[in-house]
C-alpha positions in Angstrom: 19.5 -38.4 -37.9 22.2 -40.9 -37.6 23.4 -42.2 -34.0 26.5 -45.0 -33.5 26.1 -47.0 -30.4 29.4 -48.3 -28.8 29.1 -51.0 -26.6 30.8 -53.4 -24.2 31.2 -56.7 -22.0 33.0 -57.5 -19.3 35.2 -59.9 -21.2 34.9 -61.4 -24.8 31.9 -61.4 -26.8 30.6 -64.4 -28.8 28.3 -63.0 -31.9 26.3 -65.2 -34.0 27.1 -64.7 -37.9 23.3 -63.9 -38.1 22.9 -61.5 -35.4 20.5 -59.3 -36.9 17.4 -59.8 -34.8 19.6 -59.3 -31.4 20.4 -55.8 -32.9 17.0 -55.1 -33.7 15.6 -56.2 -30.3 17.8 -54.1 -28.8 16.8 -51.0 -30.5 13.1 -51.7 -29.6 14.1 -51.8 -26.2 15.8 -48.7 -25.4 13.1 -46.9 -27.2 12.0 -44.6 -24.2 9.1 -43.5 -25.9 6.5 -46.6 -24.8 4.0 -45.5 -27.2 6.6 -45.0 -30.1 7.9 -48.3 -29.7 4.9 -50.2 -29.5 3.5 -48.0 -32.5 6.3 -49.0 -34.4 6.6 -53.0 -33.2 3.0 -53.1 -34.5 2.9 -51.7 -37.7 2.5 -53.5 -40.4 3.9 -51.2 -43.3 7.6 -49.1 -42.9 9.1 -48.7 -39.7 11.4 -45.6 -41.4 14.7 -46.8 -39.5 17.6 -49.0 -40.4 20.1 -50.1 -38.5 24.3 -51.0 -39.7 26.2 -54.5 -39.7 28.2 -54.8 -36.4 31.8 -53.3 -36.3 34.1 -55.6 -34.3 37.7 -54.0 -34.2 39.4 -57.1 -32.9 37.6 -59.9 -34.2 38.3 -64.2 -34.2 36.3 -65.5 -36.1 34.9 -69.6 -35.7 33.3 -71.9 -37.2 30.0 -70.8 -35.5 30.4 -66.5 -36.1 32.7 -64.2 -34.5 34.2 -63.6 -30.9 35.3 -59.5 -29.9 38.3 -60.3 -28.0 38.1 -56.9 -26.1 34.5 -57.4 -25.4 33.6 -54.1 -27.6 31.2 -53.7 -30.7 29.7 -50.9 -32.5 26.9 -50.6 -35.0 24.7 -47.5 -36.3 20.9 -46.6 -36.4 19.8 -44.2 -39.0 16.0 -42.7 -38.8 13.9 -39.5 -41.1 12.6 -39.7 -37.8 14.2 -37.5 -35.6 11.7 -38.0 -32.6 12.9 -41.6 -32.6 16.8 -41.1 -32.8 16.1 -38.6 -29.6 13.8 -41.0 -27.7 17.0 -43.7 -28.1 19.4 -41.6 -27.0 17.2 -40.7 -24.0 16.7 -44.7 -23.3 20.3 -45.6 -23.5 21.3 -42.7 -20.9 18.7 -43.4 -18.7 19.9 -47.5 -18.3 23.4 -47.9 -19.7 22.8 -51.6 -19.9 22.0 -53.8 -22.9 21.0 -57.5 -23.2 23.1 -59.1 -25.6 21.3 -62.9 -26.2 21.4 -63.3 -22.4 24.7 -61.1 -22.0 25.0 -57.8 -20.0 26.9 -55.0 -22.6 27.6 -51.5 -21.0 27.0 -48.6 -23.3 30.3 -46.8 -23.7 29.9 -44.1 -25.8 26.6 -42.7 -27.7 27.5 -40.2 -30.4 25.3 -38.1 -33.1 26.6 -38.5 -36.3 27.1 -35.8 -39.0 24.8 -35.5 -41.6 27.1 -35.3 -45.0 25.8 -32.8 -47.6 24.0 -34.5 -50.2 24.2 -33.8 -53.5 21.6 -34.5 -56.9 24.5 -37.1 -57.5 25.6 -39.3 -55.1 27.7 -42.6 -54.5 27.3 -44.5 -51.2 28.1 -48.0 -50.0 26.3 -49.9 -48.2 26.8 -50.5 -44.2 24.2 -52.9 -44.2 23.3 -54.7 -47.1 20.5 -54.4 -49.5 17.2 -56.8 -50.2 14.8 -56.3 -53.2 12.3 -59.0 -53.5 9.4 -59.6 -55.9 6.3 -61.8 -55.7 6.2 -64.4 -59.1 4.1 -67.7 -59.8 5.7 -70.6 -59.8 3.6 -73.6 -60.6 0.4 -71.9 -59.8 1.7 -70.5 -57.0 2.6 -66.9 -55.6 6.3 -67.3 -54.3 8.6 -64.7 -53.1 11.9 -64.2 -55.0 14.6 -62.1 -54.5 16.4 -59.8 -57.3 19.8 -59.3 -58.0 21.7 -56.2 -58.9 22.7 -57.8 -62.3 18.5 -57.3 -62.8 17.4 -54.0 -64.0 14.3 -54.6 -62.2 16.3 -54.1 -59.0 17.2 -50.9 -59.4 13.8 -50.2 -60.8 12.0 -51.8 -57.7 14.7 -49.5 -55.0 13.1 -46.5 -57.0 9.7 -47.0 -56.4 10.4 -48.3 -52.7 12.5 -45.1 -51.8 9.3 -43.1 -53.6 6.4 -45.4 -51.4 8.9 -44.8 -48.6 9.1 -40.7 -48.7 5.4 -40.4 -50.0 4.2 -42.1 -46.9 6.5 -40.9 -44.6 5.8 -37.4 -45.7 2.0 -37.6 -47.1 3.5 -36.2 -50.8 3.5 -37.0 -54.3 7.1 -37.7 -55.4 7.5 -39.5 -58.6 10.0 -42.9 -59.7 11.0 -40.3 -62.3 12.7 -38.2 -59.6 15.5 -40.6 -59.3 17.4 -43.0 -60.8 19.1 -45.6 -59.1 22.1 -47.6 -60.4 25.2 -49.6 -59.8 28.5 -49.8 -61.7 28.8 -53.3 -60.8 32.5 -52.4 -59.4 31.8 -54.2 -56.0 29.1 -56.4 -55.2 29.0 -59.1 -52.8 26.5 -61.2 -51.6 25.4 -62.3 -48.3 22.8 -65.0 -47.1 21.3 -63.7 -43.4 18.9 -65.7 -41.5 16.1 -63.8 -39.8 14.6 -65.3 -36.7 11.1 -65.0 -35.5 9.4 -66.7 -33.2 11.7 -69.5 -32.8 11.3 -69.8 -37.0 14.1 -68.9 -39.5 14.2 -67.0 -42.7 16.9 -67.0 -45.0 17.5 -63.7 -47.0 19.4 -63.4 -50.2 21.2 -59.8 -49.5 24.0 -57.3 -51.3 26.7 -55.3 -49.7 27.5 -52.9 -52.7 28.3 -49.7 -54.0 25.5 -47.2 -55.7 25.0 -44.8 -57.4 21.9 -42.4 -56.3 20.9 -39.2 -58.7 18.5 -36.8 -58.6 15.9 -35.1 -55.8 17.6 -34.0 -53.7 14.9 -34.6 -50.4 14.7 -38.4 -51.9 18.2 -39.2 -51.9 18.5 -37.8 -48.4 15.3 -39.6 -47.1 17.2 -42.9 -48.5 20.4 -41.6 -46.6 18.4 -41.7 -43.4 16.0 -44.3 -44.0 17.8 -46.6 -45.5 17.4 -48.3 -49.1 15.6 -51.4 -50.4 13.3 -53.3 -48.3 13.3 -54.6 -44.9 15.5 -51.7 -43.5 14.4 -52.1 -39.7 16.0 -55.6 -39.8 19.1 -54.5 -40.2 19.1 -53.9 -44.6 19.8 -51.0 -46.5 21.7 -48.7 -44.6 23.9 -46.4 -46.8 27.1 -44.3 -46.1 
């Protein structure tokens, strides 16, 4: 299930170019479910939801990110899990308020979004961008690197990450060899996005892009929903 959040302030907004963490906190706290959200802030494996970049329809943008001149944003959340889409929608109904890095937003408009009909062949483009990482040695020691979509081991690695993905989500067997993942290489750009945490920052190597997805049919819709690529409840990997 898909749901877009509109939002908005009073007056203009200020948004930080890497705003990621603000969106995710603020899906963790209209989560009405208290034992979902907790169950979800805790676990240390897939969180099965991914979330979209920011839509800003009238936009300035300075040196330091971008200001919403009418005060109004947008942005997406995509889940396999349909108990969680409905125990947002329930939290953002019962308190039409958001905290926005210290700023009150009003929720303006909350709206289900279609599913499309998925295909065995499909081609999406990303609403949020995508991360594939791998662990190498590098002078003796294990470092985390991330891929590129001009590496075939990319689109290897989004394979078996969709198939870890489903298989745990669903407690099945699907095989890499159920779908093929692959790019054209038409439009690729990438983006560096800092991650906060506990007053510490992580930079992320990330690509908005256009893919091609063939194959199962359940996968490709689990990706759909889930999102693609790692990281996907921080804001990477949503698809459209």
């Amino acid at each position: 299930m898909r749901l877009k959040v509109s939002l908005k302030s009073e007056n203009s907004l200020f948004i930080p170019f890497n705003y990621n963490h603000i969106i995710s906190s603020i899906i963790y706290a209209k989560i009405s479910d208290l034992g979902l959200a907790k169950e979800l802030h805790s676990s240390k494996t897939f969180k099965f939801f991914t979330f979209s970049q920011i839509y800003i329809k009238r936009r300035k943008t300075i040196d330091t990110g971008i200001i919403s001149t009418d005060g109004r944003i947008s942005f997406q959340i995509s889940s396999p899990n349909d108990n969680l889409i409905k125990s947002l929608v329930n939290g953002y109904l019962e308190n039409l308020e958001v905290n926005f890095k210290g700023k009150k937003l009003f929720v303006e408009k909350i709206e289900l979004m279609p599913n499309p009909a998925i295909k065995n062949k499909m081609n999406f483009k990303t609403l949020s961008p995508i991360i594939v990482r791998i662990k190498k040695e590098i002078d003796g020691e294990l470092k985390t690197r991330e891929l590129t979509p001009a590496d075939q081991k990319f689109y290897e690695n989004l394979e078996k990450n969709l198939v870890r993905k489903y298989n745990q989500f669903y407690d099945e067997e699907k095989k890499v060899e159920d779908i093929n993942i692959n790019s054209e290489m038409k439009f690729i750009k990438r983006k560096r996005i800092a991650i906060e945490k506990h007053k510490a920052k992580t930079y992320h190597r990330a690509f908005i892009m256009d893919i091609n997805i063939e194959g199962d049919l359940d996968l490709i819709n689990f990706g759909y929903n889930c999102g693609i690529g790692e990281k996907n409840s921080l804001g990477f990997g949503m698809v459209e």
